[in-house]
GUNURO-58925 format. One line per 3 residues: their letters; for each residue x, y negated, z negated of C-alpha. Coordinates in steps of 0.1 Angstrom, whole numbers, always signed. Last residue first. Layout:
BEGIN
a = X,Y,Z ~ ... .
This chain:
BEGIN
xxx = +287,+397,+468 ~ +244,+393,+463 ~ +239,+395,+428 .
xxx = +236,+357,+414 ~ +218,+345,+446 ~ +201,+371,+461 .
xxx = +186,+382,+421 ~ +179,+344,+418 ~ +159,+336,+450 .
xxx = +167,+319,+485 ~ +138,+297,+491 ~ +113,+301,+518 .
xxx = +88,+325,+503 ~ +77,+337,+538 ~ +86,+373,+530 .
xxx = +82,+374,+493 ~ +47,+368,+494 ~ +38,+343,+468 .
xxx = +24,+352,+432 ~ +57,+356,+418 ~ +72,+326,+431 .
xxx = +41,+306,+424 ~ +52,+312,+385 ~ +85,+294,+397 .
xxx = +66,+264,+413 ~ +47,+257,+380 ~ +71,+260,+354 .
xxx = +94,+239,+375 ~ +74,+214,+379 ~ +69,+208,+337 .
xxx = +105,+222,+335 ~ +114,+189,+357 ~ +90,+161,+340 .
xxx = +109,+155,+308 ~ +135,+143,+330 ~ +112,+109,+340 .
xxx = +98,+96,+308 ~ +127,+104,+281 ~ +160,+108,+297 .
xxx = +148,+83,+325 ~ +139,+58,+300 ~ +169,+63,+282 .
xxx = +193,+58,+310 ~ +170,+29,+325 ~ +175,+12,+292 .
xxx = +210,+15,+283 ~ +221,+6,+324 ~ +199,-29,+313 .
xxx = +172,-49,+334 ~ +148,-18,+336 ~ +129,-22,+370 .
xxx = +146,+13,+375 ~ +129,+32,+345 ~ +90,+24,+360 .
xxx = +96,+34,+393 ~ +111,+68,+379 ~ +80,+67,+360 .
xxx = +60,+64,+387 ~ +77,+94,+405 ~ +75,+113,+378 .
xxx = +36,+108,+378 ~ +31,+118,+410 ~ +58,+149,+409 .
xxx = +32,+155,+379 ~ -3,+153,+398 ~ +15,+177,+430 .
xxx = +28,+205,+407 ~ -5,+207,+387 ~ -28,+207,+419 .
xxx = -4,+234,+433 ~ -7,+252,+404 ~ -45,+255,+400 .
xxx = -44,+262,+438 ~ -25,+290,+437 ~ -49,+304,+406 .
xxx = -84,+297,+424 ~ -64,+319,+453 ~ -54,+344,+433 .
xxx = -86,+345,+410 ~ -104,+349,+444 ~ -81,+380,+454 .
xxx = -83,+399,+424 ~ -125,+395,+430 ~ -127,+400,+467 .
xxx = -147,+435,+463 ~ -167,+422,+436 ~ -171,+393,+455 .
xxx = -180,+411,+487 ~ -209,+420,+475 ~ -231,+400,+493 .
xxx = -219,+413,+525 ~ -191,+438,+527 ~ -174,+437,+557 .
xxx = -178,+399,+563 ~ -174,+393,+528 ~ -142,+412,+534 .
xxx = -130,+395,+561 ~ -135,+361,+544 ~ -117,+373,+515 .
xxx = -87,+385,+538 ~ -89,+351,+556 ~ -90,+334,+519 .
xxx = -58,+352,+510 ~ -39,+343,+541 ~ -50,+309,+537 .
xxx = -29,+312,+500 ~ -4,+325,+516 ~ +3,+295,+537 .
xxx = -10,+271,+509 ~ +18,+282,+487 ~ +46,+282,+512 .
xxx = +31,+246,+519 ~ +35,+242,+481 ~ +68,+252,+476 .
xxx = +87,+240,+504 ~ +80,+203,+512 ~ +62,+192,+480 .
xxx = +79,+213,+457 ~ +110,+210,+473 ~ +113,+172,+475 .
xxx = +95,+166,+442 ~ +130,+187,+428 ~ +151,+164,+452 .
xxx = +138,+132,+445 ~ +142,+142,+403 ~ +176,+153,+405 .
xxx = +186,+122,+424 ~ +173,+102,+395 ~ +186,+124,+365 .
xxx = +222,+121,+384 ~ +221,+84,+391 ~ +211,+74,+355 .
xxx = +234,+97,+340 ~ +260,+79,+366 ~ +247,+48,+351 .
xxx = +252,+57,+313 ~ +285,+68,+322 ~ +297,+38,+340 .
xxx = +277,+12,+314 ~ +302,+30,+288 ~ +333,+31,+308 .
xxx = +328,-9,+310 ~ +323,-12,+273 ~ +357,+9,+267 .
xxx = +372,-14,+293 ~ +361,-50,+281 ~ +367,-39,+243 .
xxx = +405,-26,+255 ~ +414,+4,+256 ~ +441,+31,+240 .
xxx = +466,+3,+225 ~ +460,+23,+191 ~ +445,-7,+172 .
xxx = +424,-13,+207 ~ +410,+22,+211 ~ +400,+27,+172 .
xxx = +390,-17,+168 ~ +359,+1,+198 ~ +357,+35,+180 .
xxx = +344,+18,+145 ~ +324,-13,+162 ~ +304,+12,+185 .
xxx = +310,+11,+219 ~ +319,+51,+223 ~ +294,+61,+201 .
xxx = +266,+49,+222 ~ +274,+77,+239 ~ +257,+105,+222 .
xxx = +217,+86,+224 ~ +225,+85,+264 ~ +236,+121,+264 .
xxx = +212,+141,+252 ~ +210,+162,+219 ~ +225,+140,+198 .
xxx = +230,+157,+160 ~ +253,+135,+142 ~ +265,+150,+106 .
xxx = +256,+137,+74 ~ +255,+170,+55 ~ +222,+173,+49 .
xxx = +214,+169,+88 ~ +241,+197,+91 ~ +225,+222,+68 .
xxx = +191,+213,+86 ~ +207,+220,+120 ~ +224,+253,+103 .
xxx = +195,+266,+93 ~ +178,+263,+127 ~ +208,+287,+140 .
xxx = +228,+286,+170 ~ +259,+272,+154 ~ +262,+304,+141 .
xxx = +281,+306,+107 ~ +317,+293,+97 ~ +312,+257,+93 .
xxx = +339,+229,+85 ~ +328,+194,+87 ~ +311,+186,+56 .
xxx = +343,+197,+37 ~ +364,+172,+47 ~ +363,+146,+17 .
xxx = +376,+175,-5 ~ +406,+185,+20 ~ +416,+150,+28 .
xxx = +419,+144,-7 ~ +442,+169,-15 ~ +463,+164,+21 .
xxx = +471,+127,+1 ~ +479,+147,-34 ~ +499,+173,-12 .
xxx = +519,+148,+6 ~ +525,+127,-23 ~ +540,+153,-44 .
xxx = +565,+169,-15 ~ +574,+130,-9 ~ +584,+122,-49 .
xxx = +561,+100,-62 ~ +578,+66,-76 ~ +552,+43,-62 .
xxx = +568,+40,-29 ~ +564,+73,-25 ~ +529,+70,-31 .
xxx = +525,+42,-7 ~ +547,+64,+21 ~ +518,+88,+15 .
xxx = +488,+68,+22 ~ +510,+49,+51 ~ +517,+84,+66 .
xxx = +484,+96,+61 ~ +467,+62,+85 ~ +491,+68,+113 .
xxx = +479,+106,+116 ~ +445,+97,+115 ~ +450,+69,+141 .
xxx = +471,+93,+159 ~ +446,+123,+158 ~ +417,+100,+167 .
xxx = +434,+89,+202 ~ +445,+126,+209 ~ +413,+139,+207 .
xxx = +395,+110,+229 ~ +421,+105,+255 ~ +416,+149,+259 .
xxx = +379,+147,+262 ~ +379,+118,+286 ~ +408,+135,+303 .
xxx = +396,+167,+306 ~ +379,+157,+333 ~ +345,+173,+335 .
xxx = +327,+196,+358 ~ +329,+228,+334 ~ +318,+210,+302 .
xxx = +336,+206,+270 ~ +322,+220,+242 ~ +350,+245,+233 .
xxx = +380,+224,+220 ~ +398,+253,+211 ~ +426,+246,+182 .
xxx = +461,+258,+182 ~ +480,+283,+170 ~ +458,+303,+152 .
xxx = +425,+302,+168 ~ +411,+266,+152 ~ +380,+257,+161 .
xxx = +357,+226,+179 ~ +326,+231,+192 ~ +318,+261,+172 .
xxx = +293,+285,+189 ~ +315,+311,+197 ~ +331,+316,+165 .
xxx = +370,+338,+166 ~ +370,+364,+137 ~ +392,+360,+107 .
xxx = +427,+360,+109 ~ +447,+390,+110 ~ +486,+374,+116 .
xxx = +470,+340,+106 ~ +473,+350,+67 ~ +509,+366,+70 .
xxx = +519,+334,+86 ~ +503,+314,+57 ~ +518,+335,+29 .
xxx = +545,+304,+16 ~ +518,+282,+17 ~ +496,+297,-10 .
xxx = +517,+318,-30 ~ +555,+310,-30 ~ +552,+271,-23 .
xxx = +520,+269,-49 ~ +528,+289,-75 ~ +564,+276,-72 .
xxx = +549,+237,-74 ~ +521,+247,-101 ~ +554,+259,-122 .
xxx = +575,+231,-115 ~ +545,+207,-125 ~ +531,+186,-99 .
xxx = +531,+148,-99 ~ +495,+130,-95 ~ +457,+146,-93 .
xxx = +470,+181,-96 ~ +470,+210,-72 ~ +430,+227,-70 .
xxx = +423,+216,-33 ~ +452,+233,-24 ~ +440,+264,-36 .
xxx = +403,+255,-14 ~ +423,+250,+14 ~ +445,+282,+17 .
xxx = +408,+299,+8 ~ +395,+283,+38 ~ +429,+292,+63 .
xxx = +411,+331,+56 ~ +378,+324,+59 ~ +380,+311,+93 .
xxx = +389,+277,+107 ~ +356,+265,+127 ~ +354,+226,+128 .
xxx = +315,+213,+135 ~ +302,+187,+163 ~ +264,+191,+165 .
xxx = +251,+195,+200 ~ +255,+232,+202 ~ +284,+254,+213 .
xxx = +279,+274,+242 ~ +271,+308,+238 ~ +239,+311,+254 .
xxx = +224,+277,+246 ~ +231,+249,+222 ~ +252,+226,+252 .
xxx = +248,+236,+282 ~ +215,+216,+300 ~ +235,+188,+279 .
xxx = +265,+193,+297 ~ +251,+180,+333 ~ +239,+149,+320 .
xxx = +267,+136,+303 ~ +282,+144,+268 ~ +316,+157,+264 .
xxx = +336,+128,+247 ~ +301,+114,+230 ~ +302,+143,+207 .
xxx = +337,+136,+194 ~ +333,+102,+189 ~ +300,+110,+166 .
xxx = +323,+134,+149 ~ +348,+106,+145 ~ +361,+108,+102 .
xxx = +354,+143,+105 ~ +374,+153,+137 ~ +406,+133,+125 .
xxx = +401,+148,+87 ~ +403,+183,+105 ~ +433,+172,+127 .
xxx = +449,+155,+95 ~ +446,+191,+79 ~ +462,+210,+101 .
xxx = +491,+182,+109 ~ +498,+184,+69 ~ +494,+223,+69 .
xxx = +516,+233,+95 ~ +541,+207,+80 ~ +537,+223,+49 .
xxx = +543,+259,+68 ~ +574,+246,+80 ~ +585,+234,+42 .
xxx = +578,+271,+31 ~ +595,+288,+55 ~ +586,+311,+83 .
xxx = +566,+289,+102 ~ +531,+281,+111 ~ +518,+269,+143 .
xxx = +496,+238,+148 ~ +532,+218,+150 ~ +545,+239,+175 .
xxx = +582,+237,+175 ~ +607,+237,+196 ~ +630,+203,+189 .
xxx = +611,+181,+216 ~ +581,+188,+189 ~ +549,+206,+202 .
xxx = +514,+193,+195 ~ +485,+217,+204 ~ +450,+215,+222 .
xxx = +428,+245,+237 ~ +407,+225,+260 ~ +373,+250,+269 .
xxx = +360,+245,+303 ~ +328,+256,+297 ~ +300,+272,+321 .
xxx = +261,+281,+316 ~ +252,+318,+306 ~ +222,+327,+324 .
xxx = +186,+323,+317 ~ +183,+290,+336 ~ +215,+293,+368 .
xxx = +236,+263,+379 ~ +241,+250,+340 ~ +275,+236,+334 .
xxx = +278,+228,+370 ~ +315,+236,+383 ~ +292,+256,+410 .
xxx = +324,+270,+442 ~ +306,+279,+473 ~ +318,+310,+489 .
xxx = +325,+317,+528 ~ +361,+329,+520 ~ +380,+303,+537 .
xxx = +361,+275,+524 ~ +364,+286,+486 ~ +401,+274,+497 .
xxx = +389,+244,+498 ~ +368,+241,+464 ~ +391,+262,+445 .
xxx = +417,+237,+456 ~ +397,+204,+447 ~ +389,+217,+412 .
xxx = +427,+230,+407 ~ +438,+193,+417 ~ +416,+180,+387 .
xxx = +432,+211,+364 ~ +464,+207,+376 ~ +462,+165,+363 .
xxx = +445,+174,+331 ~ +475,+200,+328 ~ +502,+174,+334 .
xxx = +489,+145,+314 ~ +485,+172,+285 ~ +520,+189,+288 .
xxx = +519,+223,+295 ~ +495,+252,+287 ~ +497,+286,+309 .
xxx = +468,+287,+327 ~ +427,+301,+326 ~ +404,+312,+354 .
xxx = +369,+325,+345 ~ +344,+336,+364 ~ +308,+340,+368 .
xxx = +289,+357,+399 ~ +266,+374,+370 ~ +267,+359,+338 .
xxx = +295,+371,+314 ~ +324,+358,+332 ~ +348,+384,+354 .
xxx = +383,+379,+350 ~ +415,+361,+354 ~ +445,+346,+334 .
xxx = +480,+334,+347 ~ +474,+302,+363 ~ +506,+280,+362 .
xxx = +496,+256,+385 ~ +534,+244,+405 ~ +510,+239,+433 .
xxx = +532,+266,+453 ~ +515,+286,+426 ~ +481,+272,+426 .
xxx = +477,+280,+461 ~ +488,+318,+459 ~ +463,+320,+432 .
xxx = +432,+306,+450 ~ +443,+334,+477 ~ +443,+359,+455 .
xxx = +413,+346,+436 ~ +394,+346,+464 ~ +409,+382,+471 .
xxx = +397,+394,+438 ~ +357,+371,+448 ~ +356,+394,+481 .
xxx = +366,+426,+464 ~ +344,+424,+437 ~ +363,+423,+399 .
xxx = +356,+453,+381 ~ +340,+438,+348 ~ +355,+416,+323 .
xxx = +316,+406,+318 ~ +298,+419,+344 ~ +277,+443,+327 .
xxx = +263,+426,+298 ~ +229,+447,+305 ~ +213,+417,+295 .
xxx = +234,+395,+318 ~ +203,+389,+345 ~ +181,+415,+356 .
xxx = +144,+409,+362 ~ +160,+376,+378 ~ +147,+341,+365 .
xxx = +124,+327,+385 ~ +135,+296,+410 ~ +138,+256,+401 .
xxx = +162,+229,+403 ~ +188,+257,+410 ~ +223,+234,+402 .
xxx = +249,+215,+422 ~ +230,+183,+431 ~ +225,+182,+464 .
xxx = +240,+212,+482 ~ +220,+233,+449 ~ +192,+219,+452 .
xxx = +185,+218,+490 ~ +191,+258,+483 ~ +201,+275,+519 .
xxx = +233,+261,+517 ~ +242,+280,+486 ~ +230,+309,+501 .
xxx = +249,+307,+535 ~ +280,+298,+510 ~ +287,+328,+491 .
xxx = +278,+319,+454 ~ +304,+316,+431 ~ +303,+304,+398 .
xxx = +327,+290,+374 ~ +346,+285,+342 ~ +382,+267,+333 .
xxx = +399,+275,+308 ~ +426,+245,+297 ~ +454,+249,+280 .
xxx = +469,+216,+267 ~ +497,+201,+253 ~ +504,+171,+231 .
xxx = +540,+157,+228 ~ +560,+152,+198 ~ +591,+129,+202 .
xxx = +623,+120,+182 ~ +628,+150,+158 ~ +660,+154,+145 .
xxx = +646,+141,+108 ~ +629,+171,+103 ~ +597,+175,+73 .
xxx = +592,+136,+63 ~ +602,+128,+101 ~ +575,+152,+112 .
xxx = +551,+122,+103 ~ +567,+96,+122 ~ +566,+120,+150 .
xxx = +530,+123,+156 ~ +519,+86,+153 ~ +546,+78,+179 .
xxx = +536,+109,+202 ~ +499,+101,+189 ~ +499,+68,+205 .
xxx = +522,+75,+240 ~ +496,+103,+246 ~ +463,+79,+240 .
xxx = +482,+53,+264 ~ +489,+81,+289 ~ +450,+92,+287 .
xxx = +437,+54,+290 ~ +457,+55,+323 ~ +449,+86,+338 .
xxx = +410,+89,+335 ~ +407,+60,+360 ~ +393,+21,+364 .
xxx = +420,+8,+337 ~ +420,-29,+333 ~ +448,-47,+349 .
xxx = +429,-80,+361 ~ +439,-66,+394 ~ +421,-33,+387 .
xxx = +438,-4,+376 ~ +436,+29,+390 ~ +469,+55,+376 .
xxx = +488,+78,+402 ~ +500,+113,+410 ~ +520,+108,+446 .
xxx = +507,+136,+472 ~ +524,+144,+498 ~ +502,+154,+523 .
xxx = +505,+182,+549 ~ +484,+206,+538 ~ +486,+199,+498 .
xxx = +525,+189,+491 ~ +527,+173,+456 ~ +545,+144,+437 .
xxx = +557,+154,+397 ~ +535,+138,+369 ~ +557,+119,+345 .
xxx = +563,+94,+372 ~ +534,+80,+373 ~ +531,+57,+402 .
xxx = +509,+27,+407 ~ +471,+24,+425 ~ +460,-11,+425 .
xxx = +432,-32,+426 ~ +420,-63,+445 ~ +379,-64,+458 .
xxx = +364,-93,+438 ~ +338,-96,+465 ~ +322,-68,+446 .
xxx = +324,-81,+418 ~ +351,-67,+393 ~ +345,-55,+357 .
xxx = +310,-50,+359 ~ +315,-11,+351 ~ +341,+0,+373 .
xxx = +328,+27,+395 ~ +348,+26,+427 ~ +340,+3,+454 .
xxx = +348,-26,+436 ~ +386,-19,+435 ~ +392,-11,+469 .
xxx = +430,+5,+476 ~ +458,-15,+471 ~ +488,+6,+468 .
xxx = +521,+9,+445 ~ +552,+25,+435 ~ +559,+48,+465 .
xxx = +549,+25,+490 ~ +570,-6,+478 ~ +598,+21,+471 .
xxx = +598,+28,+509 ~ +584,+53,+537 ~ +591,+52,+569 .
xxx = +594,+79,+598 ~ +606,+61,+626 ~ +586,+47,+665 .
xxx = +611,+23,+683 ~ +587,+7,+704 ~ +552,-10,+697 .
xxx = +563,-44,+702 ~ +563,-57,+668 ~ +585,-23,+658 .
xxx = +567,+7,+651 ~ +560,+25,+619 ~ +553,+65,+610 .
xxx = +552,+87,+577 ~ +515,+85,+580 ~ +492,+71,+553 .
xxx = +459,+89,+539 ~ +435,+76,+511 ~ +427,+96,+484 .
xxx = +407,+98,+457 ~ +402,+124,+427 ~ +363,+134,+414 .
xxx = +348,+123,+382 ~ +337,+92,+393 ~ +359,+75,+371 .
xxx = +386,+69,+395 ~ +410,+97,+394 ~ +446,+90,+414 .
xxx = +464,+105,+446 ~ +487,+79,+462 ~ +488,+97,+496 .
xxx = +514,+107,+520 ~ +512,+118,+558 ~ +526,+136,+583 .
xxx = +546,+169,+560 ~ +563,+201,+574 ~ +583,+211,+549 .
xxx = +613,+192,+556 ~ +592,+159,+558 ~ +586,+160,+524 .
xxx = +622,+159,+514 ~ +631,+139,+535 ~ +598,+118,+519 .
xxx = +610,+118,+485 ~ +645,+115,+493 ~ +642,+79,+509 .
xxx = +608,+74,+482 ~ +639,+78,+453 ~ +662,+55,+469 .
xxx = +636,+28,+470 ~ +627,+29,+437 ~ +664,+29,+429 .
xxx = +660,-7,+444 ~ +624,-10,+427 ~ +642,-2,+396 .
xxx = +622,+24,+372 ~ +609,+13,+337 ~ +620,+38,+311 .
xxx = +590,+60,+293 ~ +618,+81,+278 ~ +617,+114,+289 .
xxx = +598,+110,+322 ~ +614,+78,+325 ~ +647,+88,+324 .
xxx = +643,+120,+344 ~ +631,+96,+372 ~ +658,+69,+366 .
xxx = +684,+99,+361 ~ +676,+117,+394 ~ +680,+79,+412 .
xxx = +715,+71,+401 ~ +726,+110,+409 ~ +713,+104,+441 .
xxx = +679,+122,+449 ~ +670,+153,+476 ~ +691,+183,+460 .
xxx = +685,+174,+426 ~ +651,+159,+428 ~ +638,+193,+455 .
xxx = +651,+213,+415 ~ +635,+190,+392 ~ +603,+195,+406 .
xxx = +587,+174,+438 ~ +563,+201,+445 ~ +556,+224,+469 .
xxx = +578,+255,+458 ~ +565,+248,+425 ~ +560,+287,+416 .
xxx = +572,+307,+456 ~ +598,+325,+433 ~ +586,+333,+399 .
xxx = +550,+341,+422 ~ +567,+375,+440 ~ +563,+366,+477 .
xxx = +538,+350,+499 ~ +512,+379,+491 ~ +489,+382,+522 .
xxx = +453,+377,+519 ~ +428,+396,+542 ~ +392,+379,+538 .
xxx = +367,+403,+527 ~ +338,+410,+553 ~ +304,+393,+552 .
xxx = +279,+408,+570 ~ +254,+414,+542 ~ +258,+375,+535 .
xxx = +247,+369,+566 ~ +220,+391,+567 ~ +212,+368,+531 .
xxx = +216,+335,+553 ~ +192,+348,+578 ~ +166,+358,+556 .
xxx = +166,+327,+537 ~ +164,+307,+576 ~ +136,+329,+584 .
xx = +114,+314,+556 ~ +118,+283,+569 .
């Protein structure tokens, strides 16, 4: 086996860049495979443009006869560039996208008269298998029925040639099975929510919608050395393997020369995106070696989360083409800096305006501040909410470590937006004098640009912080959907943002003039708040008893976080904002706590795998060769040969020290993995195997990595750290 490490890293010696050519400049080739509004014009009736841009803007119910009009252009359209086939493409909740192949083609009954076809009926809905998708008891498996249906407000796509139709999962009871549709009903909430409140400030507004930036994180590895690691085909990660003498001490790499195999990677990656209508704009070097970053310009939320689960599969394919395997785990590498995709969130009127960005003018900057604020008291009042959005079981290796935030969910606004606070805290419990008012306008909100323009200095560790325009939702993990993250912020945003306006529309009811009641409602929210705002590393043990003082959550693994998301306070959240259902939040919950279940447990087979099947042979092989040389030497030397011998006796009395320990605890891991899955409830096993079976891995993995360093290097059979992380 040994030879087959060797042979992957000549490989990798012989690798030669991949020639990419430049399809042209990207303003021109942007969208050039997508269904924009430009192919709509030229390929759509009049009748059917204005349904489309109709429901976009409006959320208007389509025709099926001007359905039909719209798939006849669709697929002319599609077929001009070359297209066979077309696909509803959706995200069922196993945190991947799904598709499922049609051709443009029909016959007649006999077999003759072969056409292109594709119809409204097509465009607007398919049946794939509803109980062969995670759904959280909902359907039995004999209860097969559920549909795929069109979403409009996420443009159709060209991917080989595949048209791709965006699409939401429901079941035929019509509870959600996907990402999408809880995310669309989260949207629709705080767009409502959202711009009843900028009616106080400008009555021309009729919709707010969220955006998104999303930065998405990664490793490459080329692929002979990924496929050389049983870990890392089967469960994305090094199970085991010494750390490197050098790692990202040095820091080195980060926004270092990019190599010339990853740049033209990210050439071709690039090229993709843009006829992909992905408007990726940033990229760079990571800090841990063979990390990356890739980052776009925001858009719409349903729209981003959408690029950013096509971006996945994209990197992944054309990863192909340059021999590299693409890790989205948080945590491939131990030592190393683990991967984010941080979700930089925003609301932006249909007039223009940013509502996380201040204006020029005092009124502008109150409505800075009122959305500000109501973000804050939002993250507060669900913290726990918060940290169950990004827990599963590949975030919580992240989570705490090497610049990722930690466990407990914190706001970060800088010292600068604090003192704004802490002078609004002081206005007066009522009306405001005139004087107070001036102070106030002139002083405090009037100077808010001038504040941001030298802000104080962006925290790493906070979870959650505001970076002047917008704020960073950092603790979300590399392999996730940022639709579970992004459903959650925008969901407790418009319950908090539905819940000020009635606060304040009481006061104005009661005689208070609006300015007057929005500051003595924001008051409030400012002193309640203060538990949730931290300036100071994230990292520290201080700051974990600071926070337990405070009353803030601190779940360090997954299955203790997600109970949050079934608890009586989030469940009326979801079904006051029309977000979910009980039967569908519950469902999502059993879904996550089984795929924790599923991961823990296949990470477990695969570790006692390799330490039974490559470590510990490799062990005994050296080990042999050790007791041969002992045996020679007692040979040579007689009776005091043990003297001679005595380095290589330890050795050997050492090897098998570890291999004993490695063998007794995959033994016992395996019985408690037995033990966890005669557990009658998805909440049970996922504890049990959080807290009897993964407890087990470093254990093993303490073992077989300090065999690394006593093994020979040449028949050690798995490809190691430095080869890995610094072989380009």
């Amino acid at each position: 086996m040994s030879t087959f490490r060797f042979q992957a890293l000549q490989q990798t010696a012989n690798r030669r860049p991949v020639k990419v050519e430049e399809l042209d400049r990207k303003s021109i080739i942007f969208g050039s495979n997508v269904f924009n509004d430009k192919a709509m014009r030229q390929f759509l009736t009049p009748e059917a443009y204005q349904a489309v841009k109709n429901a976009v803007q409006h959320g208007t119910k389509i025709d099926r006869k001007l359905a039909d009009y719209i798939a006849m252009g669709m697929k002319e359209w599609a077929l001009s560039k070359g297209v066979t086939h077309y696909t509803h493409w959706f995200q069922p909740l196993t945190g991947t996208t799904a598709e499922k192949h049609d051709a443009f083609f029909e016959t007649s009954y006999d077999g003759s008269d072969p056409v292109e076809k594709f119809g409204g009926s097509q465009l607007v809905q398919q049946e794939p298998d509803a109980s062969s998708f995670p759904n959280g008891g909902i359907r039995n498996t004999f209860e097969a029925r559920g549909y795929t249906a069109w979403d409009p407000t996420s443009p159709a796509f060209i991917f080989g040639t595949t048209l791709c139709i965006p699409t939401v999962f429901v079941s035929y009871t019509g509870e959600a099975l996907d990402y999408k549709t809880p995310l669309l009903r989260a949207l629709h909430a705080v767009d409502q929510a959202a711009t009843d409140v900028c009616r106080y400030f400008d009555k021309n507004v009729k919709k707010v919608t969220a955006t998104l930036g999303w930065e998405q994180e990664y490793f490459l590895v080329d692929a002979a050395l990924a496929n050389s690691r049983p870990d890392i085909t089967l469960t994305g990660r090094t199970l085991l393997g010494h750390t490197s003498a050098k790692g990202q001490q040095l820091e080195d790499h980060y926004f270092g020369s990019i190599p010339t195999r990853v740049l033209n990677y990210m050439r071709d990656l690039e090229n993709e995106c843009m006829l992909l209508g992905i408007p990726v704009k940033t990229r760079h070097n990571e800090v841990a070696p063979n990390q990356f970053e890739l980052a776009p310009i925001f858009e719409e939320t349903n729209l981003a989360v959408d690029h950013n689960s096509l971006l996945m599969d994209v990197m992944q394919k054309v990863a192909e083409r340059h021999d590299f395997k693409v890790l989205f785990h948080e945590k491939p590498f131990k030592g190393v800096n683990g991967s984010g995709k941080h979700n930089n969130w925003s609301m932006a009127t249909d007039t223009g305006v940013n509502l996380l960005g201040p204006g020029k003018t005092p009124m502008s900057n109150l409505q800075f501040l009122t959305f500000f604020i109501n973000t804050i008291k939002a993250v507060y009042t669900n913290e726990e909410l918060m940290r169950a959005s990004i827990a599963t079981a590949t975030n919580d290796h992240r989570l705490g470590a090497n610049e990722a935030p930690p466990a407990i969910i914190s706001v970060f606004i800088g010292q600068q937006l604090t003192k704004v606070l802490a002078e609004l805290e002081g206005v007066s419990n009522g009306k405001l004098s005139p004087e107070e008012k001036t102070d106030l306008k002139l002083n405090v909100v009037g100077k808010i640009p001038d504040v941001l323009l030298d802000n104080t200095d962006r925290n790493r560790t906070s979870p959650f912080a505001f970076t002047g325009n917008k704020f960073e939702f950092r603790a979300v993990g590399s392999s996730a959907n940022c639709a579970n993250a992004m459903t959650i912020v925008n969901s407790i945003v418009a319950k908090q943002l539905r819940d000020f306006k009635a606060a304040v529309d009481t006061l104005i009811e009661g005689g208070m003039k609006k300015d007057d009641a929005i500051f003595n409602v924001l008051r409030e929210y400012i002193k309640e708040t203060k538990a949730i705002l931290f300036e100071g590393d994230g990292y520290s043990e201080e700051w974990e008893k600071e926070a337990e003082k405070r009353g803030l959550s601190n779940y360090k693994t997954t299955p203790t976080a997600l109970k949050a998301k079934v608890s009586e306070k989030s469940l009326s959240l979801f079904e006051e904002l029309g977000v979910m259902n009980h039967v569908e939040a519950e469902a999502r919950y059993e879904i996550e706590l089984e795929e924790y279940t599923k991961k823990i447990q296949i990470e477990g087979r695969v570790l006692g795998d390799i330490a039974r099947n490559h470590v510990i042979p490799t062990a005994i092989r050296y080990q042999n060769v050790l007791i041969e040389n002992v045996k020679g030497l007692k040979e040579i030397f007689g009776s005091d040969f043990e003297n001679v011998a005595k380095e290589q006796i330890i050795l050997i009395k050492e090897i098998s020290g570890h291999i004993a320990a490695i063998n007794s605890q995959v033994e016992e891991m395996t019985e408690a993995r037995k033990k966890a899955n005669a557990l009658d409830t998805a909440e049970k096993m996922a504890h049990a195997y959080c807290d009897t079976v993964k407890p087990y891995f470093d254990t093993i993995r303490d073992h077989c990595d300090k065999l690394e360093l006593l093994v020979d290097d040449e028949i050690w059979t798995l490809t190691k750290y430095r080869e890995l992380l610094f072989t380009r």
